[in-house]
N, C-alpha and C positions, 0 to 999 in steps of 0.2 A: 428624523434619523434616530433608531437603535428605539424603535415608539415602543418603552418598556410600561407594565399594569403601573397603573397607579396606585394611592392609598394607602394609609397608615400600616393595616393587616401584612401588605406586602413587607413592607420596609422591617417592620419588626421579626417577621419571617427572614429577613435576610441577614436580620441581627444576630439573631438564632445561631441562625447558620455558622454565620462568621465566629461565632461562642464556642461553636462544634468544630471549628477547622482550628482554632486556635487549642484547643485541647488534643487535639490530633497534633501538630506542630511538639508543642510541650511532650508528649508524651513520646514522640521519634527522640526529642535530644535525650530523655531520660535514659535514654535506651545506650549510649556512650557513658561511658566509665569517667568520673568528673574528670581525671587526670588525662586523657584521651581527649578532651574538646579542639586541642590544638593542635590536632592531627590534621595530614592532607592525603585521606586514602584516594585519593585520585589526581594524579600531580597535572593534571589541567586547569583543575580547579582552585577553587579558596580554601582554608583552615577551617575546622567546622564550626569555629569560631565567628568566621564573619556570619555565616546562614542562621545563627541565635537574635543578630543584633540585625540581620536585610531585612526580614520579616516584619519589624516593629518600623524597622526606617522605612519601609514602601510603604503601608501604610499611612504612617505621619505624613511623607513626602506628599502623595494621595490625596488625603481626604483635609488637612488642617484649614489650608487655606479658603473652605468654602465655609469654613465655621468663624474665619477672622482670626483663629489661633498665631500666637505667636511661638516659633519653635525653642522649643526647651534645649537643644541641645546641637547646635547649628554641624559642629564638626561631626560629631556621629551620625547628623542625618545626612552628610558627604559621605562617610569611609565606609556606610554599609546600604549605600544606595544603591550599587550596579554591581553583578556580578562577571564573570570570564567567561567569554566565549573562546574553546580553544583553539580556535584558527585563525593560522598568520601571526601570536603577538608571544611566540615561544612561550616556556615555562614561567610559571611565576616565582620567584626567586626571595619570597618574603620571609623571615623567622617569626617564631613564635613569639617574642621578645617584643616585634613590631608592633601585636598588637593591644587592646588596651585590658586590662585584665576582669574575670571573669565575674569578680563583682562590679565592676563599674559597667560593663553591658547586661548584667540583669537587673542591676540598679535602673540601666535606658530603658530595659522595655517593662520596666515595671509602671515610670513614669507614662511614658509614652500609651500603653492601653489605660493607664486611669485618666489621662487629660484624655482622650478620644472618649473612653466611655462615658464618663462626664458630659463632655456635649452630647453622647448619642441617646441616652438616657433623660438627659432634660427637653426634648423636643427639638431640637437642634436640627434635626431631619428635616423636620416641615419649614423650619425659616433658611434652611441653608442656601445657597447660593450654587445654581449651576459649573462647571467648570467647562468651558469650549463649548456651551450648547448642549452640552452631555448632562441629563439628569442624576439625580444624587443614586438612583438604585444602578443605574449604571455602573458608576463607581462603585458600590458597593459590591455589586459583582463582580468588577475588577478586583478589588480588593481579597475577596472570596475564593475568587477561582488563583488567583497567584498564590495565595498562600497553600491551597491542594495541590498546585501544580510540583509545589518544591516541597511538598510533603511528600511526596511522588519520587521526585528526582532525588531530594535526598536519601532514600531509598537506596540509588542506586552509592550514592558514595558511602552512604554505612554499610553496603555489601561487603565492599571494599577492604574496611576496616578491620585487621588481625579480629581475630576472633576473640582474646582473651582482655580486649579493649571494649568488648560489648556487655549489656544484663543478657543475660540467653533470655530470650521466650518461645510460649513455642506455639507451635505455627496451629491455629484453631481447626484448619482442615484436613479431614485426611478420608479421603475419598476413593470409593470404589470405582470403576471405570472398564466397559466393556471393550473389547480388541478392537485394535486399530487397524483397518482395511483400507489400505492406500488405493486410492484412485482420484480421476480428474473425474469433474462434472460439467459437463457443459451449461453454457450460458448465452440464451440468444443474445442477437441484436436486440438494441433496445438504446434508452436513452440514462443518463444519470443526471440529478437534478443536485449540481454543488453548489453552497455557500446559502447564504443567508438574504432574505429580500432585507432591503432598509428598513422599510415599516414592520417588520418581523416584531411579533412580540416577546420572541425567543432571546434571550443576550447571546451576545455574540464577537469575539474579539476582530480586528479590523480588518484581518487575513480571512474573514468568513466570508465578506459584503465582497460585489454584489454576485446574487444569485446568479446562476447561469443551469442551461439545458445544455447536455454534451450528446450529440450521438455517438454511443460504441458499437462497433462490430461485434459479431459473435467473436467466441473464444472458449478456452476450456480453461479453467483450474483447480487448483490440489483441493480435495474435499477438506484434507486437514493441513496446520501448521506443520513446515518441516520438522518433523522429531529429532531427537540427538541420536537415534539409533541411526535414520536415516544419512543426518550429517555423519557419522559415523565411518559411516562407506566413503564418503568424500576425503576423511581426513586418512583413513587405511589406504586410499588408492593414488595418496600420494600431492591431495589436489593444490594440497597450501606449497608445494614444490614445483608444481607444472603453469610456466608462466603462459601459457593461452588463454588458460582461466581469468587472468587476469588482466584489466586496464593498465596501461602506462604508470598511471598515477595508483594505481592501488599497490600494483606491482612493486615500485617503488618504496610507498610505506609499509608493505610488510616484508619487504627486506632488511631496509632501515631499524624495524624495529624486531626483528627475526619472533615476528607471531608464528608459531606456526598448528594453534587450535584455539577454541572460544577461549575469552577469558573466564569463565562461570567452569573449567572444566582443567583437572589436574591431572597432571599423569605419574601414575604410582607401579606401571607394570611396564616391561620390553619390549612387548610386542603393543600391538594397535585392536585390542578386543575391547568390549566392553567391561571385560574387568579387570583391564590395565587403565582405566580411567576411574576420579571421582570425582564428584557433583558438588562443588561450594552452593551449601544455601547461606540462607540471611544468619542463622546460628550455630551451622556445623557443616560436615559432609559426609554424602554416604555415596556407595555405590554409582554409578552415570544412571539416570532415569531414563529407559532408552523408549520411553510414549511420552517426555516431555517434550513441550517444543523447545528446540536449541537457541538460543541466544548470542547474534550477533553481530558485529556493523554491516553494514549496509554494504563495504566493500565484500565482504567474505560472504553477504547472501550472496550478490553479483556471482561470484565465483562457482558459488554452488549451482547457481542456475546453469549458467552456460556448460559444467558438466555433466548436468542432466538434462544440455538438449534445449533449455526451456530459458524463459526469463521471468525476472518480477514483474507483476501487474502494474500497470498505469492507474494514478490516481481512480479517472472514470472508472474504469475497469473493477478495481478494489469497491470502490462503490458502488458498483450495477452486483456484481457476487454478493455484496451483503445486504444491498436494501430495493435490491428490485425485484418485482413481484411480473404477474401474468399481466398482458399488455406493456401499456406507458403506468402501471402503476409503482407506488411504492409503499415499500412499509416503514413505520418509524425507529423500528428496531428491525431485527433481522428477525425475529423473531414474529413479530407483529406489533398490537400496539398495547402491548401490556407493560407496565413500566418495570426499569431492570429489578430480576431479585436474585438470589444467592442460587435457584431451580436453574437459571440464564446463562451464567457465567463466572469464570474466575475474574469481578472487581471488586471496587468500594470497600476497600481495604480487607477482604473475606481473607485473604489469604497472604502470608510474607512471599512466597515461591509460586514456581507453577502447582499445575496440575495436569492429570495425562490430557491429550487432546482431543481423547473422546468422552470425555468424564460431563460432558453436556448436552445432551441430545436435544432437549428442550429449545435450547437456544439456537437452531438450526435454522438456516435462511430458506426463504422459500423457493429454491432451485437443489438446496441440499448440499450446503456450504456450513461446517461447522468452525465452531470458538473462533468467530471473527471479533465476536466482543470481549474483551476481555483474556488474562492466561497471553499475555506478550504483545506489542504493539507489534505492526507488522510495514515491514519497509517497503516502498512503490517507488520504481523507478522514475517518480515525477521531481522533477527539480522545485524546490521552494521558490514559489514566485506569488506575484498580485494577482490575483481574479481582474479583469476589467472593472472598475469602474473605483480599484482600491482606495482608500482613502484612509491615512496615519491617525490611529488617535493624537491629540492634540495635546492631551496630557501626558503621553507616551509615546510618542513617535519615532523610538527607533525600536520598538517592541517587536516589529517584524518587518519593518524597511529594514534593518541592520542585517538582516538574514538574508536578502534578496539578493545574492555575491552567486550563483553557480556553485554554491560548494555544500549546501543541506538539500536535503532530501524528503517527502511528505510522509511521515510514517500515518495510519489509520489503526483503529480499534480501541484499542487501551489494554493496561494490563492490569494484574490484581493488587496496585497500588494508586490504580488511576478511582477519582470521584468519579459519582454515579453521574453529575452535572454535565459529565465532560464527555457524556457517550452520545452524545447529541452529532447525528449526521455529519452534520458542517465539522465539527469541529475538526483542527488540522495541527497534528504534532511534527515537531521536525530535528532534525539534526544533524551533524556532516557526517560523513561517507565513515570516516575512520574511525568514528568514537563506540569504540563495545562494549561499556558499561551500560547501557541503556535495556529494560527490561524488552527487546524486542527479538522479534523473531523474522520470517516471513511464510509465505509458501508461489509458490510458482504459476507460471499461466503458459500453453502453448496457443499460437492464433493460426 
């Protein structure tokens, strides 16, 4: 199970790693104004307070035990061990007052990475102890990818955050990009090859396992991400008002909360043009970028579909447009098998924002599918569920059994805040229908 390389080379490479996501980590909080940590720009969530001191505690939680470690700090590896998921357990209702202040949780994780480094440094790798049959690199890719993952998402709640609560930086990209020419591509029948074999030498979280062959039918879809110029037309013609577009349940929560255009998008003018709208990025705002791809829940893609006729792709589906080739082949990328670079796509932190959705040619699948990687996760109308033959880590078992409720959705790609680690095939992001913070987008499929 999870038959990861062995060998010293390996493990120190993952040390590495984990050196570089922890710098990545530190360098997001830096980015909040000290006085601002105990903020909650997104009231589903924690304080960004707790996400300083979850970091150090999933780790300790993690790894201590297969070194013998005794915890240093028994009640903070409780209070910053699990995060909110926002459905079903209403708001969270906590003051800043609650919780512990801002040098005693960097006091914690100052502890907590030098007693882990300490063992990972003294050889501590090669005499540890397995946990559930899980090898130590396994964990350490656990460890690894969780910490990119909420360097990722935290992302999304410092979007959030007043703008004069943040350091400005500014954004490294700024990219030229040819005209955007809307159309659908067709896509034979063919088969998609999801998830992960066991003996996989790839890591892989427990929603990946087991492998499976789907056959999909032909189908056509959008060559590019829906744009904001496109979404555009949907919000001028009324559509966040016309309840056909709508599910019951969708319907419902954007009554309740009277949405009625993306969160990422302001309105500054009377009428419904593009320049009665502007664009929240990570630092400021300007004008609507009407060839970015729009960003939004998964409810309000639904909507968009069904006004244009069409719907969102099914898992298979999403995955046959970006990684199927001529025959029963595939590619590793959409692109081929050259591993991802900056020529590819908007990820790997290249960029705070989008980019237009033609600004990648390079990265174009081999039926003539672009920016599937990268530049916004994209929403598939598959419900979050187990592959056959699922099996809960052991150490972690409600990491994505907790999610198996009918109410998240399987988003695919990544965006320009997703690691390069995590653009691997299998991998499967997720989350409920109504949450729009999320850097994601979609584009559509007619069958």
């Amino acid at each position: 199970m999870l038959a990861m390389q062995n060998g010293v080379a390996v493990r120190r490479e993952l040390l590495e790693r984990l050196t570089g996501a922890r710098r990545r980590s530190d360098a997001l909080f830096s980015l909040v104004r000290a006085d601002s940590l105990y903020e909650r720009p997104i009231p589903e969530r924690h304080r960004i307070i707790f996400y300083v001191g979850h970091l150090e505690a999933f780790d300790w939680n993690l790894l201590h035990e297969i070194f013998g470690a005794q915890s240093l700090h028994p009640e903070f590896d409780r209070l910053f061990a699990f995060g909110i998921d926002p459905v079903g357990g209403g708001l969270p209702g906590d003051q800043p007052s609650d919780w512990p202040s801002l040098d005693a949780v960097h006091s914690y994780v100052t502890k907590i990475r030098a007693a882990l480094d300490e063992k990972l440094a003294n050889g501590a790798l090669e005499s540890a102890q397995t946990r559930g049959g899980f090898p130590v690199d396994a964990l350490l890719n656990v460890a690894l990818e969780h910490r990119l993952m909420h360097v990722e998402t935290l992302a999304y709640m410092l979007h959030q955050l007043s703008l004069d609560k943040k350091v400005r930086q500014k954004d490294p990209r700024n990219l030229d990009a040819g005209p955007v020419i809307h159309r659908m591509v067709d896509i034979p029948a063919g088969v998609a090859t999801l998830g992960l074999r066991r003996d996989s030498e790839t890591f892989g979280w427990d929603n990946e396992y087991e492998s499976q062959i789907v056959d999909v039918p032909a189908f056509v879809i959008d060559r590019f991400k829906v744009t904001n110029r496109q979404y555009l037309e949907f919000v001028a013609g009324g559509g966040y008002d016309t309840r056909r577009f709508w599910s019951d349940d969708d319907w419902n929560w954007r009554t309740a909360r009277g949405i009625t255009h993306p969160v990422f998008w302001k309105k500054t003018g009377d009428r419904c043009t593009g320049e009665d709208w502007v664009y929240r990025t990570m630092f400021g705002e300007l004008p609507l970028p009407l060839d970015w791809p729009v960003y939004v829940s998964q409810a309000e893609a639904n909507a968009y579909a069904r006004w244009a006729g069409k719907s969102l792709p099914t898992e298979p589906e999403w995955h046959r447009a970006a990684y199927g080739a001529a025959g029963e082949s595939e590619r590793t990328y959409p692109w081929g098998s050259n591993a991802p670079d900056p020529d590819f796509g908007n990820f790997d932190f290249q960029s705070w924002d989008p980019t237009p959705v033609s600004a990648f040619p390079r990265g174009r699948s081999a039926f003539g599918v672009d920016d599937m990687l990268g530049n916004g996760w994209e929403w598939t109308s598959t419900l979050f569920a187990p592959f056959s033959g699922f099996e809960p880590f052991p150490f972690y078992r409600g990491y994505s059994a907790d999610f198996f409720d009918g109410k998240h959705f399987v988003m695919k790609g990544g965006s320009a805040r997703t690691a390069t680690c995590m653009l691997r095939p299998t991998f499967r992001n997720w989350f409920q229908a109504h949450y729009q913070y999320v850097y994601a987008g979609f584009r559509c499929v007619s069958r």
